[in-house]
N, C-alpha and C positions, 0 to 999 in steps of 0.2 A: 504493500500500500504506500510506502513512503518513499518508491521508486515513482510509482505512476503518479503521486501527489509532487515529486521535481520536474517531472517530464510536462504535466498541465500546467506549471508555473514558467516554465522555459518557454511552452509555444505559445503561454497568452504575453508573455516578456516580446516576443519578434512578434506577436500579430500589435502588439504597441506601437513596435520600432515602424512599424509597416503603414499603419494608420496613419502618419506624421506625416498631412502633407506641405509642402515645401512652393509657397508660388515666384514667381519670377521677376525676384526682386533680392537685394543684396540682404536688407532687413528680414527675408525669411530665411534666406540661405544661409545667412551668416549665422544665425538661431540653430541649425543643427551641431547637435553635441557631437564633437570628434569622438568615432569609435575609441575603445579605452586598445585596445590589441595594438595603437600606434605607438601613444605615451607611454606604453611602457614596453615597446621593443628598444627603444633606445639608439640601434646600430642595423644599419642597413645598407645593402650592396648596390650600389649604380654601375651601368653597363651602357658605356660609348662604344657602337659596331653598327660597323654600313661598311658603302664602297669607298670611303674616306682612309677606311684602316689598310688598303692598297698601297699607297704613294705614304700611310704614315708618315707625314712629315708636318712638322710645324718651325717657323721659327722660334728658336726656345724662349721659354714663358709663355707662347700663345699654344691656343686650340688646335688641335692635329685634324679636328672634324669640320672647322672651318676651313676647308682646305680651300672647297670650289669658287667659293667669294674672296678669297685672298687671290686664288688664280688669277680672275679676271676682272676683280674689282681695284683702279688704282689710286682710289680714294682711300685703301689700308695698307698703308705704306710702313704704318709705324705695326701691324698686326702681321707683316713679311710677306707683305706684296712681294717686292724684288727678292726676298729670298725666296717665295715659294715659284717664283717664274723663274728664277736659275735653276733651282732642282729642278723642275718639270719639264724644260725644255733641253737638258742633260740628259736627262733619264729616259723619258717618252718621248718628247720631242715636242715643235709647237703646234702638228696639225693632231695631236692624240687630247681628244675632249673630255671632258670630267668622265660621260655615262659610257666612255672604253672601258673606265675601270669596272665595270659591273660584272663582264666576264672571269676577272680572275681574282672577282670577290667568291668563293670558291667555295669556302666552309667545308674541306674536306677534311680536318681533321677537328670538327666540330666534333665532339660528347656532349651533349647538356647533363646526362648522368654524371657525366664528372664534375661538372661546372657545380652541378647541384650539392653534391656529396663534398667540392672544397668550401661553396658557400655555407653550408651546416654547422663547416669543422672551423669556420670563420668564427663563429659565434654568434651571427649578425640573424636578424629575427625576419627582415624583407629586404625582395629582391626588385629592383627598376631597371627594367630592360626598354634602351632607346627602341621603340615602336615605329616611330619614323625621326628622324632629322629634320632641320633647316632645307637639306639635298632635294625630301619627300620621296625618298625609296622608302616602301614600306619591308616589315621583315615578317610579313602576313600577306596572305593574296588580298588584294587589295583592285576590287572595278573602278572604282572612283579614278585610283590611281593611274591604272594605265590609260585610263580613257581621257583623263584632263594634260597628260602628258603624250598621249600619242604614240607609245612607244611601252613594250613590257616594262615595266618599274616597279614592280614588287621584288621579293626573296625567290618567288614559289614560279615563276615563270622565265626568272632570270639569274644569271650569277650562281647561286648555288642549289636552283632548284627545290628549296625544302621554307617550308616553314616556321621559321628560325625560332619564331615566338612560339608557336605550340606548341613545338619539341622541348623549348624550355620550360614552358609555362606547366607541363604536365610533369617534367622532372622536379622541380622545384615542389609542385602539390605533392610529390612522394614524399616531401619532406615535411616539417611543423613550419616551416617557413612562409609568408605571405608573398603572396608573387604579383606585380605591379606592373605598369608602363610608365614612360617617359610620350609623349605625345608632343610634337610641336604645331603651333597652332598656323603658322605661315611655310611660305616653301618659296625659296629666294627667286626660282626662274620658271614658276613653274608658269605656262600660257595661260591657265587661265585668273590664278591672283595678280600676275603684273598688268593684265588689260581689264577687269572688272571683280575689285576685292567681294563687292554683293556678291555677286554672280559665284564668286568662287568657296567663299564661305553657304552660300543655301544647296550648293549643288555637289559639291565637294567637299567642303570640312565635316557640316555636321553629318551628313550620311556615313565618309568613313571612321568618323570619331566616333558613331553608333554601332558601327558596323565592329571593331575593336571592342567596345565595350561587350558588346553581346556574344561576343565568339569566346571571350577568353574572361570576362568575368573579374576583371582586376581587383586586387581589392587598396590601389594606390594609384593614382592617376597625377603625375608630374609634366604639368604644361610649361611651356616655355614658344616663345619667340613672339609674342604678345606685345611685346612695343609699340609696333608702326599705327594701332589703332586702339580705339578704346572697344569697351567692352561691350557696349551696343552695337558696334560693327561685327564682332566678335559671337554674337549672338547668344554670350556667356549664362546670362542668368537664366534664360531661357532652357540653353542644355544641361546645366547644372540642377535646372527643376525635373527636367527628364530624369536626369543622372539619379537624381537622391528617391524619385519616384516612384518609377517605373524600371528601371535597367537592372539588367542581369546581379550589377554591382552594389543595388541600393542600401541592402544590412550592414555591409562592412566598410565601401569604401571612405576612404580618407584621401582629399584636395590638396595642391597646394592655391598658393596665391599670386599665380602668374596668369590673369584671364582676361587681362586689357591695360593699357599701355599707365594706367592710372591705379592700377588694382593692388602692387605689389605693397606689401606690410599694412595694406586696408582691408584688403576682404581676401575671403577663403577658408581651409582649413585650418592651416597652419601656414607660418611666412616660412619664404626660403634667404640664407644669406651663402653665396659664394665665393668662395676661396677668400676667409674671412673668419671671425673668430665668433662668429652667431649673433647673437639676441642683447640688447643691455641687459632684461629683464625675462619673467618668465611670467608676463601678463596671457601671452598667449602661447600656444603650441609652436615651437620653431624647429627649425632645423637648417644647420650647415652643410653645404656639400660640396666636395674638393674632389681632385686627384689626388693619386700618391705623388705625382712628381705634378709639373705643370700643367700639362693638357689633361684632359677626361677622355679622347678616342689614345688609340696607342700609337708614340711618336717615337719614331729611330731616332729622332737627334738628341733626345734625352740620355744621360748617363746618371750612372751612380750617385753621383754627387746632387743631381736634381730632383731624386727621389725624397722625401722623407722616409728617417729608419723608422723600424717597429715600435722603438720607444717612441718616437716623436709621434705616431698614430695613435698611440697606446692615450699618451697625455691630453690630447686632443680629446678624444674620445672621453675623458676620465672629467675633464676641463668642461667640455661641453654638457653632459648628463648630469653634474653638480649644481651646472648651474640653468638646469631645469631645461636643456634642448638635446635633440635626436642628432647622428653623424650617420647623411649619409658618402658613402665609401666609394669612389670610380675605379673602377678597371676597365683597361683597354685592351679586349681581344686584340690577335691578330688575324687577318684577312682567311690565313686558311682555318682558324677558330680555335685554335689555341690561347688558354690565360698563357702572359707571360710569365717565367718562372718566380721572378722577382716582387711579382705580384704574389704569385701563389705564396708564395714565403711569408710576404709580412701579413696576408689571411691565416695563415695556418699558426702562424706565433701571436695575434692578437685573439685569435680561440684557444691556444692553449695560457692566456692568462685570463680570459674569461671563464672557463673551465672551474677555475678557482677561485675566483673574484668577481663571477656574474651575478649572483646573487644582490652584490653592491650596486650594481648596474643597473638589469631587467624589473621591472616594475616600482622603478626606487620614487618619490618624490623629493619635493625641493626643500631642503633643511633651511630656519631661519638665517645662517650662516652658510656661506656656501664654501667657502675655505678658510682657513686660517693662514695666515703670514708669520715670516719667522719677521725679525728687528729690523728695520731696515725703513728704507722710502718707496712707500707701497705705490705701484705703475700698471693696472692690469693692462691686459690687452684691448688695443681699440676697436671698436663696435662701428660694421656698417653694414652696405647691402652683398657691395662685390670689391673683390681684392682689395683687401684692407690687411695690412701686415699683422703676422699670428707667429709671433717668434716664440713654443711654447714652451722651447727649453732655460728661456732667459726670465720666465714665470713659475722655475721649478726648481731645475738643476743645473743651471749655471746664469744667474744672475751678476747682473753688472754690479761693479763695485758701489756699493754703499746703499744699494738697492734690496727689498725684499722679496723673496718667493714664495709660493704656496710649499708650506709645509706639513697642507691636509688639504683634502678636498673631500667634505661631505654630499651625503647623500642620505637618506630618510625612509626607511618602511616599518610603518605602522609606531612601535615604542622601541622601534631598532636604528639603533645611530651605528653610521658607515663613516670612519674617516679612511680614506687611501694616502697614504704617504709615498711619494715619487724618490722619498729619500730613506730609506730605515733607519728608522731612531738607533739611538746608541744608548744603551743602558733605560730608559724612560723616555714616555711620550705622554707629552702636559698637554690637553684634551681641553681649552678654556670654555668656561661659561656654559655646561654642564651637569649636570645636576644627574645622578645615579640613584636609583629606589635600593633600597637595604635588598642585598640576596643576589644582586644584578648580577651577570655573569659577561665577561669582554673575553675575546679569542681571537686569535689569530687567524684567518682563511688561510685551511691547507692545514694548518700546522693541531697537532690533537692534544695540546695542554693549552685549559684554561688559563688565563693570563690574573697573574695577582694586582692587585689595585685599588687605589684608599680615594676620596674625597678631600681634598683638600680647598676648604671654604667655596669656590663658583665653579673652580676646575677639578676634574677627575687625572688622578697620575696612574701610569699604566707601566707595571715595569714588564720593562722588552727585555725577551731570551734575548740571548750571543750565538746567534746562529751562525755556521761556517757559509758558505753559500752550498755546497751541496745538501746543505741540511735545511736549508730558505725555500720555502712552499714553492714561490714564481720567480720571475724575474718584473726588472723593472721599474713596480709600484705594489706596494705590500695593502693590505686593508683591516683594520682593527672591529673587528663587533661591538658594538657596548647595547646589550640585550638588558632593556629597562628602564632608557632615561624618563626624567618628571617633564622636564621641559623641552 
């Protein structure tokens, strides 16, 4: 009886969620409560791949996926115009066009079982695969598409013949993972937006932005390239009401805030900030999203040194969930659909200190304090939309002279306080402004002795084992429990 009395409370819960209708306007849309499965996944996978990942090139610091409008736009000059028309007419030469590259966009040594099985062991809770670009290749069969460009331009009729999105979107559901798109809402050449945007948004966008939605059921929809118009051109509120409505997607999806050229950090789900240190505040749902290195599609001209390491992912990650926002993570296949290894690596080493340390992470909320500083002249990081400098090792572990660093970074579930330390304390870690209930119990993740520890007046002192490092849980950033606090 107390099976079938959860199971009648679960499906009058969705026939609620389901009632809720949504009309076509920013003040109803905005009134939907973000699914709870985003806020506390915390850490999720972005996926740049099209025919761009071919030529993989960018000038370094810019977009590798921006290629075709660097090509032949000589208005981005400073974005490597001249550099990307030296490489291109070296390489290919000047009569070989962007859509040559679609035949040896190839994806023959695509797995998405792999893909799925390294994103898992990543740790990361959802996955955003570019669905189409700025280019308007789609990685789905797509009518609209080939019919407004004249020519095959999907995944499924050209280039590597498969359904790029399916194949992943069903490996990824093997998984407890949420599987998403990336979506852009313009397409730089395409005939029918450059001679009648109407025209090309009632006839084109929203049919295949429906047609996406209902095939594959996202349960994450990240638009982009929303500038050039506003959001009544864009027909936004409108398919947004469809969206939350009606669509395949309606119970789980989660928005961002790119839906008109005016809309970014005003309406939507949650706001986006890129290659940036995220949110001032945690008023609303936000989320960062970088590469590992500079570009988000995968670019040859990058090296070693233009990557961020594991640690520098690690902190970021650690930085951003404290202080109450989600990281999402880009990887750039390459053409024939392989992750690069380098990639693979710093996924597989930020899951194995998730491993140990998730708990602090997944489903945590925002502690009144969001980190502690050791002595110093407190500088955090500056707060914008897009590339704004995130130096996070000079907010950690290696701070400029006479400068302070985060020497905790909290995090909050339920009456369980999370501080992560980037630096393992040495003998004692003073916990300020604090308060512990008599009996409370503090541990180290990973480590299987309870940790001794007194009250002393506002702050709790926690004396730290002497661990060798073979005998230290992670690497990294360590995380103290303190199971109990009053405040």
């Amino acid at each position: 009886m107390k099976h079938i009395i959860i199971v009648i409370a679960l499906i009058g819960s969705l026939k609620i969620v389901s009632q809720n209708k949504y009309d076509a306007n920013w003040k109803s849309i905005d009134s939907r409560p973000i699914p709870s499965w985003y806020t506390d996944a915390k850490f999720g996978i972005f996926i740049h791949w099209g025919p761009y990942s071919v030529p993989a090139f960018s000038k370094v610091g810019e977009y590798s996926e921006w290629y075709w409008m660097n090509l032949v736009n000589p208005n981005r000059v400073k974005n490597g115009y001249h550099e990307t028309n030296e490489f291109h007419n070296n390489v290919y030469g000047k009569n070989f066009t962007y859509p040559d590259f679609v035949p040896l966009f190839d994806c023959k040594m695509y797995d998405p079982d792999q893909w799925a099985d390294i994103f898992q062991k990543s740790g990361a809770k959802y996955v955003v695969l570019t669905s189409k670009h700025h280019d308007g290749y789609t990685l789905w069969p797509s009518k609209e598409s080939d019919k407004s460009w004249g020519r095959p331009w999907s995944s499924t009729n050209s280039g590597p013949g498969r359904d790029l999105l399916g194949e992943l979107t069903k490996a990824v559901r093997k998984t407890d993972l949420k599987m998403g798109i990336y979506y852009s809402l313009y397409e730089w050449f395409n005939p029918l937006y450059t001679s009648d945007v109407d025209l090309y948004v009632e006839k084109h966008m929203i049919p295949q932005f429906k047609d996406v939605v209902e095939n594959y059921a996202p349960s994450i929809i990240f638009t982009d390239g929303e500038w050039d118009y506003p959001h009544t051109t864009w027909k936004s509120t409108e398919l947004l009401s469809w969206l939350y409505n009606e669509s395949a997607s309606k119970e789980d999806v989660v928005i961002n805030d790119r839906w008109g050229k005016e809309t970014r950090h005003h309406h939507g789900g949650y706001y986006t900030t890129e290659y940036g240190s995220g949110m001032p505040n945690a008023d609303v749902p936000w989320e960062e999203n970088r590469g590992m290195a500079h570009s988000f599609g995968y670019s040859k001209t990058e090296n070693i040194e233009d990557y961020n390491s594991t640690q520098e992912l690690l902190y970021m990650l650690i930085d951003i969930v404290s202080r109450g926002g989600n990281f999402l993570l880009d990887i750039g296949p390459t053409a024939d659909g392989r992750i690069p290894v380098i990639m693979q690596e710093r996924l597989i080493e930020m899951g194995e200190w998730l491993e140990i340390n998730g708990e602090a992470i997944y489903g945590t909320t925002l502690n009144k304090e969001t980190c502690q500083w050791t002595k110093g002249k407190v500088a955090d990081a500056k707060r914008g939309r897009y590339k704004v400098k995130y130096d996070v090792m000079r907010l950690t572990v290696n701070p400029e002279a006479g400068f302070a660093a985060k020497e905790a970074f909290f995090t909050k579930k339920g009456t369980d306080l999370y501080a992560i330390c980037p630096v393992f304390p040495k003998n004692q870690l003073t916990v300020k402004n604090v308060t512990l209930k008599s009996g409370a119990k503090i541990e180290l993740l990973g480590y299987d002795k309870a940790l001794n520890w007194k009250q002393q007046g506002a702050n709790v002192i926690i004396d730290v084992p002497a661990l060798s490092p073979s005998e230290a849980p992670c690497e990294y950033a360590w995380t103290f429990k303190m199971s109990g606090i009053k405040n």
